[in-house]
Structures are given as C-alpha cells and as structure tokens.
C-alpha positions as CSV (number, residue, x, y, z in Angstrom):
1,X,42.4,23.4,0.7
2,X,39.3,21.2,1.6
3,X,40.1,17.7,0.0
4,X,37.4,15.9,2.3
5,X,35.1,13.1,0.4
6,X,32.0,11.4,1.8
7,X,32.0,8.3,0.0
8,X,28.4,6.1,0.3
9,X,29.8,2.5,0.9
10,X,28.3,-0.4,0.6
11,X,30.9,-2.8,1.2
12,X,30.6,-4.1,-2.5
13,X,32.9,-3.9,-5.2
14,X,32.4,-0.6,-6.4
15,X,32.3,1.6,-3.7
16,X,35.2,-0.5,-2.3
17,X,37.4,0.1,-5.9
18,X,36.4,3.9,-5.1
19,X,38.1,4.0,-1.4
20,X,42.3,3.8,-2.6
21,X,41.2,5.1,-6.2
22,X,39.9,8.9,-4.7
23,X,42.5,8.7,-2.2
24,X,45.6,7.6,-4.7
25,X,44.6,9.5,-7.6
26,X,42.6,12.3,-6.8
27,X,44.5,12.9,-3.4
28,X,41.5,13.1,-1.7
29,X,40.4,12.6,2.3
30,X,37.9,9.7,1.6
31,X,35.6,9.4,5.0
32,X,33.1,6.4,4.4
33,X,29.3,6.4,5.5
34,X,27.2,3.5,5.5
35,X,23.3,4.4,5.7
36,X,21.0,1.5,6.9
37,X,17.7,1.5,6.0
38,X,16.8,-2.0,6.9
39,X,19.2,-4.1,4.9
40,X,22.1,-4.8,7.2
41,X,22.4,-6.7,10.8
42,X,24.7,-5.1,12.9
43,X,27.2,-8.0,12.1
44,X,27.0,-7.0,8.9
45,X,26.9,-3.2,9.2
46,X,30.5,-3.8,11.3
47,X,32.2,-5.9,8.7
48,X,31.1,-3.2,6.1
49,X,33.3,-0.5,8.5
50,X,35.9,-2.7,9.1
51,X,36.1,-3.5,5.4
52,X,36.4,0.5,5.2
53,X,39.2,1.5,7.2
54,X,41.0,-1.4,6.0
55,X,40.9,0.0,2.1
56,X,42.2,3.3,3.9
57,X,38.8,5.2,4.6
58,X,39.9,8.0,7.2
59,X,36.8,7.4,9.5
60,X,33.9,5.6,8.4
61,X,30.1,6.2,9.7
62,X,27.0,4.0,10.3
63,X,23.6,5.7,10.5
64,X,20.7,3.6,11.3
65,X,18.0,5.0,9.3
66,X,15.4,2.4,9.7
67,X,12.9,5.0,11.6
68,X,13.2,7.8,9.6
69,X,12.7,5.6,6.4
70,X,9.4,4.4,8.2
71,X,8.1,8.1,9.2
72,X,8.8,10.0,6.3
73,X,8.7,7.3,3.5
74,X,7.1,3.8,4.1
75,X,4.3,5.0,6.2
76,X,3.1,7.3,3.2
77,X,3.5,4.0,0.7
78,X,1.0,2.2,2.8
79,X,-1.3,5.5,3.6
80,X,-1.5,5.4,-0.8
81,X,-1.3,1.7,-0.5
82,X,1.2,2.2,-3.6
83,X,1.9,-0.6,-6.2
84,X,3.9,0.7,-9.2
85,X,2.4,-0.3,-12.1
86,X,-0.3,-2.3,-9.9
87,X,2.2,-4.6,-9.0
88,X,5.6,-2.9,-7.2
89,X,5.6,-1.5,-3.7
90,X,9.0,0.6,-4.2
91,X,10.7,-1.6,-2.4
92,X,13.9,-0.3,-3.0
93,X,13.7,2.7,-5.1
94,X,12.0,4.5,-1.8
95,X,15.0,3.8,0.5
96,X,17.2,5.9,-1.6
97,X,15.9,9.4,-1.2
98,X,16.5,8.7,2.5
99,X,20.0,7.6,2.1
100,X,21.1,10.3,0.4
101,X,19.6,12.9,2.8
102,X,21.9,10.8,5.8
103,X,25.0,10.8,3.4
104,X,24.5,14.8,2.9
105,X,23.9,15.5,6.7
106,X,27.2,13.5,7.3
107,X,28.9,15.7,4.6
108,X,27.8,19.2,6.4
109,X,28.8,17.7,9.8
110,X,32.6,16.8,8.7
111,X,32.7,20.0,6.7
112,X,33.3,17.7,3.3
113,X,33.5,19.4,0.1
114,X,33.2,16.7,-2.3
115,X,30.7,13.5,-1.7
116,X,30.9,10.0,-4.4
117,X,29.2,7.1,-4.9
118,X,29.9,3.5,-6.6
119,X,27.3,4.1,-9.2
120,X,27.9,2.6,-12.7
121,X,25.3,4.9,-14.7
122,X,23.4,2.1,-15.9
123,X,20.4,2.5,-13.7
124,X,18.0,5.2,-11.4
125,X,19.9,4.9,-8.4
126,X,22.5,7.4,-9.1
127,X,19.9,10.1,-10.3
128,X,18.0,9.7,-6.3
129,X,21.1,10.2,-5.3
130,X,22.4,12.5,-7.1
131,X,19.5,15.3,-7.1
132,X,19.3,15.7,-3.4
133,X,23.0,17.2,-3.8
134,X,21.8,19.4,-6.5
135,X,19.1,20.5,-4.8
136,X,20.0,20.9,-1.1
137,X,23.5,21.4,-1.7
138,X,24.9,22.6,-5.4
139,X,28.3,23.7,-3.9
140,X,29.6,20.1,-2.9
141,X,30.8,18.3,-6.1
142,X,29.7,14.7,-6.8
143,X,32.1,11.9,-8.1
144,X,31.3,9.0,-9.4
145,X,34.6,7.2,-10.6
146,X,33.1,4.5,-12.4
147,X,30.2,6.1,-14.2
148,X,32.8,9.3,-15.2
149,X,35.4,6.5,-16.3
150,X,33.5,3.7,-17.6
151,X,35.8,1.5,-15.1
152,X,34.8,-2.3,-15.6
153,X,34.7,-5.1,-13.2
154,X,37.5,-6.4,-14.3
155,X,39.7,-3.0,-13.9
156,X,38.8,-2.4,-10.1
157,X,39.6,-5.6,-9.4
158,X,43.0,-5.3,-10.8
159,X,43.2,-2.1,-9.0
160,X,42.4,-3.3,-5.5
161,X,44.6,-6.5,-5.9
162,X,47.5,-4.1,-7.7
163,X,47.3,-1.9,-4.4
164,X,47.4,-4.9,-2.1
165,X,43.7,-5.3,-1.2
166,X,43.0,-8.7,-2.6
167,X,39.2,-9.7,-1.4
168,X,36.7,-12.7,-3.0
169,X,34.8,-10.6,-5.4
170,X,33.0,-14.1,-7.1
171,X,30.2,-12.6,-9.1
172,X,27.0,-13.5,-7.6
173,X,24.3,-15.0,-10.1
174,X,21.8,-13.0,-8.8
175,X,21.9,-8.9,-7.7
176,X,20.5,-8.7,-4.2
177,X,18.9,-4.9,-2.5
178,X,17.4,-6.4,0.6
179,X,15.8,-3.8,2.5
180,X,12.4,-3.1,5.3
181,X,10.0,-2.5,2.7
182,X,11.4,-5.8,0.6
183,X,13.9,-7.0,-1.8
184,X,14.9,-6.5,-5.4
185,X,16.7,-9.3,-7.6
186,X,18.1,-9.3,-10.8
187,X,20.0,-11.9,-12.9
188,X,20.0,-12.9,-16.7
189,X,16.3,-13.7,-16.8
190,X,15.4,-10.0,-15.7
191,X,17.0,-8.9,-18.8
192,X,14.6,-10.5,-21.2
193,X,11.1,-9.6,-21.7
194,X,10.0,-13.5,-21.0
195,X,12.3,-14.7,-18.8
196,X,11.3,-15.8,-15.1
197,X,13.4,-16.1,-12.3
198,X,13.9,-20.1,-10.4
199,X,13.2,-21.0,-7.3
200,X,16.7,-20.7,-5.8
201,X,16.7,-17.0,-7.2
202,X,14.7,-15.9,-4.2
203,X,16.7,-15.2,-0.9
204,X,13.2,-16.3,1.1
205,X,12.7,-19.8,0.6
206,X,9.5,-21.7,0.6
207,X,9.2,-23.7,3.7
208,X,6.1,-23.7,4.9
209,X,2.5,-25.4,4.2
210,X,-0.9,-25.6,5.0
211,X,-2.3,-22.1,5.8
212,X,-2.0,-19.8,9.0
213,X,-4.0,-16.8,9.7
214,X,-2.6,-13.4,11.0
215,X,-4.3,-10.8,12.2
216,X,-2.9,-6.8,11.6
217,X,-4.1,-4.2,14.2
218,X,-3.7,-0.5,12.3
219,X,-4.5,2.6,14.3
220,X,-4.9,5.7,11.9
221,X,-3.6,3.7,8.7
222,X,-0.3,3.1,10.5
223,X,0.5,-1.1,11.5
224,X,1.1,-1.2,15.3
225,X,0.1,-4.4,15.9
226,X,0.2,-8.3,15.2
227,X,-1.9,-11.1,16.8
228,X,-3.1,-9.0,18.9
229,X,0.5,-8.1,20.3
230,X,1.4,-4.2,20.1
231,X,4.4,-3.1,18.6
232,X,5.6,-0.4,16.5
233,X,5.1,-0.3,12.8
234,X,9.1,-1.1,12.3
235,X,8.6,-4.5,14.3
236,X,4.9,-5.1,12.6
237,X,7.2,-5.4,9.3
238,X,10.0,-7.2,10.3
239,X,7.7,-10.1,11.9
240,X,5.3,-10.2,9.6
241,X,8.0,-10.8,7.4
242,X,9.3,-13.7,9.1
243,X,5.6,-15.2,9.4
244,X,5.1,-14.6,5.5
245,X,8.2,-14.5,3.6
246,X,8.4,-18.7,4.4
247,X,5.3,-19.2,2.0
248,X,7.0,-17.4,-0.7
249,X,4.4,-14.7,-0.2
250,X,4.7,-11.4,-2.5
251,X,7.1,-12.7,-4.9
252,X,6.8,-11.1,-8.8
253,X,8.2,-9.4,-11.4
254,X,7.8,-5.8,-12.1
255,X,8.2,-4.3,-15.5
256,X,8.3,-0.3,-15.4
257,X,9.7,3.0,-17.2
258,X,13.0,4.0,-15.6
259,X,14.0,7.6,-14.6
260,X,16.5,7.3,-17.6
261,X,14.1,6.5,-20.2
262,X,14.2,3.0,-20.5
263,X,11.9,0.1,-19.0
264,X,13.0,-2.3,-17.0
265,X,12.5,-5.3,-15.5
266,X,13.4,-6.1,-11.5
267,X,12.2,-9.3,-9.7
268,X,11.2,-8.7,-5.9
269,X,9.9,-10.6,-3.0
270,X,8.1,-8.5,-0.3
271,X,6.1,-10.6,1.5
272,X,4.9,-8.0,4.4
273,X,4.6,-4.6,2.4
274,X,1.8,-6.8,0.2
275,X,0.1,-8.4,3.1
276,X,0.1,-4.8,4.7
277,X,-1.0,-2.8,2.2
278,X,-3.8,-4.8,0.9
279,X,-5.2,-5.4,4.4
280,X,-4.9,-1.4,5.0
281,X,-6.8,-0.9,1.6
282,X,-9.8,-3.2,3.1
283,X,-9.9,-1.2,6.1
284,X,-10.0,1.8,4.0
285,X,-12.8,0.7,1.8
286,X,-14.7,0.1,5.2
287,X,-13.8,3.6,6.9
288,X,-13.5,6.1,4.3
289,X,-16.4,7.6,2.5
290,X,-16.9,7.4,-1.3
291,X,-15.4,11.1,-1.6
292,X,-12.0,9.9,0.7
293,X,-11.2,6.6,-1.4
294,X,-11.7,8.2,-4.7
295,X,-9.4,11.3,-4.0
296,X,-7.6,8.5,-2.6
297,X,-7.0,7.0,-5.4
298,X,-6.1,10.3,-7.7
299,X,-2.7,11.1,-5.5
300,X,-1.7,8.0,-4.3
301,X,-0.6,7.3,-8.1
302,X,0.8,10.1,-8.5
303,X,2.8,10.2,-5.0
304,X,4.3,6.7,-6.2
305,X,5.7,8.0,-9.6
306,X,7.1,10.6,-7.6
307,X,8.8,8.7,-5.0
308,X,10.1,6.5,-7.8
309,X,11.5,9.3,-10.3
310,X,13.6,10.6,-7.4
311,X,11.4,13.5,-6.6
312,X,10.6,13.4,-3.3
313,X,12.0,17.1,-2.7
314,X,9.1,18.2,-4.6
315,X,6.7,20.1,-2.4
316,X,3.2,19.0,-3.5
317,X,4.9,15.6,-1.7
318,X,4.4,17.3,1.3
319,X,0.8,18.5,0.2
320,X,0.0,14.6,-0.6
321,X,1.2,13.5,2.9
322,X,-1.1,16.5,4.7
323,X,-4.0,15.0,3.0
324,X,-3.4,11.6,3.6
325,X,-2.7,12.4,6.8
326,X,-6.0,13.5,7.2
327,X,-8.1,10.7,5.5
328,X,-6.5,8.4,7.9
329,X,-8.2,9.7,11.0
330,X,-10.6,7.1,11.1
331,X,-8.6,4.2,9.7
332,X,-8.1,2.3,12.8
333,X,-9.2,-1.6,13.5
334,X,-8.0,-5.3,12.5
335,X,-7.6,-7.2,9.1
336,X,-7.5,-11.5,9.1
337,X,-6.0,-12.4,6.6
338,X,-5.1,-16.2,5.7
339,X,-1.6,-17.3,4.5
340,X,-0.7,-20.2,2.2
341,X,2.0,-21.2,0.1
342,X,2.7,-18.4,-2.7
343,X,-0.2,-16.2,-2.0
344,X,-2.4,-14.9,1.3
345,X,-6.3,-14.1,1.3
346,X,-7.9,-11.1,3.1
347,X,-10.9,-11.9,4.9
348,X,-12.6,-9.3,6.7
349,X,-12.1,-6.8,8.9
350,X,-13.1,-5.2,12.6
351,X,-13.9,-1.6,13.5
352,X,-15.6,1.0,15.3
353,X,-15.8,3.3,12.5
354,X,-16.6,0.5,10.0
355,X,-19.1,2.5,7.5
356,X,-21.1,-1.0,6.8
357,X,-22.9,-0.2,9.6
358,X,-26.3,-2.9,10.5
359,X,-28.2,0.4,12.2
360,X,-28.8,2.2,8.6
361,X,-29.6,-1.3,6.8
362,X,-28.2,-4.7,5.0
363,X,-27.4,-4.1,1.1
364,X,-29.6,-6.2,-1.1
365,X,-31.5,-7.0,2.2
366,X,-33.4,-4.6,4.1
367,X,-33.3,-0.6,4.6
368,X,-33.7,1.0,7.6
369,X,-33.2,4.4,7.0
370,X,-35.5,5.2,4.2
371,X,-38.6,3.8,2.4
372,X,-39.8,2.1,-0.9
373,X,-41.4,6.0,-1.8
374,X,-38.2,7.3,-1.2
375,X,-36.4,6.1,-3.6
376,X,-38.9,6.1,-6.5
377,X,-38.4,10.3,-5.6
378,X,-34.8,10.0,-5.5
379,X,-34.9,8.2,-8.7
380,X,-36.6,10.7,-10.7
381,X,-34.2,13.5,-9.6
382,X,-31.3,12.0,-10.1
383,X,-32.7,11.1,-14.1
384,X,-33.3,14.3,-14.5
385,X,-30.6,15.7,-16.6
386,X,-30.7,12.2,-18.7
387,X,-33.9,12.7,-19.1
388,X,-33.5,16.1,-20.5
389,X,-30.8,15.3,-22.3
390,X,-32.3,12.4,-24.1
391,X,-35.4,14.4,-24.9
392,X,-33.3,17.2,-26.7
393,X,-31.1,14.8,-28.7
394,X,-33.4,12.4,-29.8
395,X,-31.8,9.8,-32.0
C-alpha cells in the first residue's frame, strides 16, 4: 500500500500541526517540500527543513523556484503591465500556480499518492493549489486537515505541545506573504471597508529622503538592467527593490472579487513590480503602434483575471503569452524615473525604435511628411460616413 504524502510546508503553524497529525492519525509517510519563489533566504529556507524533520517529516525538499516564477509568470505580468483592479500587481496570488506545479513534480518523483496543504478554506490559495492536482493529476488525493476538520488555532497548538513539539507560535498582528513580485499584509484593518493599515504595518520602512533617480534598461519588454549595470531580470527586481522599497514606494490597498465569491481586501507594498511596470508601459507607448497597445490592452486584462482565479492551465494563457511575445520585439531602451518618499515619477524615455520620431515631424509644431492640402483631403474622407449619416437622419 502507497501511504506516501507530499506535504507543502511553510514552516508556519498550520502546515507544521499537519506534519505529526497525517503521520499519527492517518498513518501516513509525510515527506515535506518547501517551494521558494522569492520569499525565503537560504537561512530561512534551512530552518524551515530543519523545523520539518524535527516534527517527524520523513525527508523534506527545497526547490528554488525563483527563475521559473520569472520566465513563465512575472515576465508575462510586466509584458500586460498587469494591475488588478488598476491597482494590484498579483503579487502573491501569481506565485502560487508555480508552487503547486514544483509540489506536484516532487509528488511524481517520490512516487507519492496523496499530497496536503495547511490551508484553512477561508481564502483563494487553496483553490490555485488545489486545481493543478485536479487537472494534471486527478489520481493523487488532496488533504487538507484543517479545512476538512475546521481545526482552530487553538487545537493544533494543543496538538503539537500534547505530542511534544512545543514551539513560540505568538500570533503576529499582521499576516505577512513576502515574495519577488512584492508582499501581501493583512491585519484587523484589512477586514473593514475603511480601515488603513499604520506605518509599522509595512515590513519596508520609510528611511530615506530627498529624491534619487534610477534608470531601467529593458530589452524586448524584459528588465535586464539598472544604472546602466546589466543583470538579469531576477537581480533588476531584487535591487530595485532595495533602492525603492526605503521610500515606501508602491504601498496600497487592493480591494477585489475573490475566487470564492467574496471581495476582499489585502494591503501590499511592491515597490519594484510598480516602478517596473509603469516604466515598461512608457516604453511601450513610445514603441508600439496604435494597433499593438490597443490589442494590448484587450488581453492583458484578461490574462490578469486569469492568473488570479487560478487558471493559468487554461490554454488561451499560452495564446496571450505568443502574442505578447510578439509585440515586445521592439520594446527595448531606458526609462528615468525619479524616486521620492511614498511615490516615484517617470520621466522619459531612450530608444532606437522610439516611434516619436523628429524625421516625420514635431506634434502641434511642424510636419514633415505631409502638407497643409493634405490634410484638408484626408479630412473630407475620413467625414465621409458622418457626413452621410447626418444627412440621412436629419434631426
């Protein structure tokens, strides 16, 4: 009998309760898997393991996701310069897709038949999670102890300390997802419609003044370098991040329909993924033709609200990402962009495929590549069909 489980751990309370509890009462083989996708150091990411074998975890797995989140997830969020809502860059609800995928590549390589998680049912995370198993692979059965139970905190702490495991689980005022692309927080005020979150809520605090200017080199809609220094689009995050987040750049609140039916409210501070995609957008507005940024415009939406409702797997995803794919051919050059305390400004922009070009005129100043006749032509052409129009429906 196969009694293997890959358990996603965290390290937190929940999946930690779920370690003894499927190997005590369901008699199971638990094998822990911890799937990094920008959130953990590797101090961190070795406490987590050690935290797992100590519970009783049978082997336990790190996978270092970071690239893959880029390439297949991030990269397309910045290609739709994607804000849910106008105002959310996915920040967390994008790594999960990817985290799941690891977690079921680790359950085909140990030959595991069942695979849990540590969610509580309250929220989206456990449907992300839970359709790629459905999906990709409806013959491993999911557990989820504490949403099938209705477990409270209270209970798997008694449970851990009853079975000798007796760690500091003091409630944190604030729920922290830090991840590469930003980092959720919720607390009592995200509950309310008109509550705000304080100053000490944010895990970035504000620490500098005055105002500095960066500069973002993108070749073919992708960031590869910063101040004129080349690196990939991984590092381009994480230092713009350490430039930025000190101003207490891209903080906010997003309000938005869950996967479950409900809206929500999630506070987030994501100081980079603003600054980059609003400095891609500018460089797209300069590259892209009318045609590109309005097509643009019609999927990006729509690849966001797919990303977010946990249905990545779809295939007109990968239809989306051909086409934007394409439109970035030309999307190559550097954005300025000044940054001050609580918000940045982008300035302008350098490139050789910059469609503003001098050689066919200067809007509002002079034309070069037609005349005053021209227009008085194209004028009458294009009033055509109003004029016909107007003449048959007179009013």
């Amino acid at each position: 009998m196969n009694n293997k489980v890959v358990l996603a751990f965290s390290g937190g309370l929940d999946t930690s309760f779920c370690v003894p509890y499927l190997k005590n009462e369901r008699g199971l083989e638990v094998h822990t898997v911890m799937v990094n996708t920008g959130g953990f150091s590797d101090e961190e990411a070795k406490a987590i393991e050690a935290r797992a074998l100590s519970l009783g975890a049978a082997s336990h797995k790190t996978i270092n996701a970071v690239d893959t989140y880029y390439e297949k997830g991030i990269k397309y969020l910045i290609f739709g310069n994607i804000l849910k809502n106008a105002t959310y860059p996915l920040s967390v609800s994008s790594e999960r897709v990817f985290q799941a995928l690891e977690v079921l590549n680790h359950v085909k390589e140990i030959g595991a038949a069942y695979v849990a998680h540590g969610s509580t049912g309250a929220g989206n995370d456990q449907v992300r999670f839970d359709i790629v198993f459905e999906v990709l692979a409806p013959e491993v059965e999911i557990i989820a102890p504490v949403r099938e139970h209705g477990f409270t905190r209270q209970f798997e702490i008694d449970y851990l300390q009853n079975h000798g495991f007796d760690f500091s689980w003091e409630k944190a005022k604030y729920s922290i997802n830090q991840g590469l692309w930003g980092t959720s927080i919720g607390g009592v005020e995200t509950l309310s419609s008109d509550g705000w979150l304080p100053e000490e809520a944010y895990p970035t605090q504000v620490t500098k003044t005055g105002t500095e200017h960066v500069k973002i080199g993108f070749r073919k809609g992708e960031p590869v370098s910063l101040n004129g220094v080349e690196m990939s689009p991984v590092d381009v995050i994480k230092a713009l991040r350490e430039v930025a987040g000190p101003y207490g750049i891209g903080r906010d609140i997003h309000i938005g329909d869950t996967i479950i039916g409900i809206k929500g409210r999630v506070g987030f501070e994501a100081a980079a993924p603003m600054i980059i995609i609003k400095a891609h957008h500018l460089l797209e507005k300069h590259t892209l033709t009318k045609g590109q940024l309005y097509w643009k415009e019609q999927i990006s939406g729509w690849y966001g609200q797919q990303m977010h409702e946990a249905m990545y797997l779809d295939p007109v995803m990968r239809d989306m990402e051909a086409m934007m794919d394409s439109m970035e051919e030309n999307v190559t050059g550097e954005v300025e962009v000044a940054l001050m305390p609580y918000h940045f400004s982008v300035l302008g922009c350098t490139s050789e495929h910059d469609l503003m070009s001098s050689k066919f005129g200067a809007y509002g100043e002079v034309n070069k590549s037609y005349t005053g006749r021209d227009v008085i032509g194209f004028t009458k052409v294009i009033a055509n069909p109003l004029k016909i129009y107007y003449s048959v429906n007179k009013k």
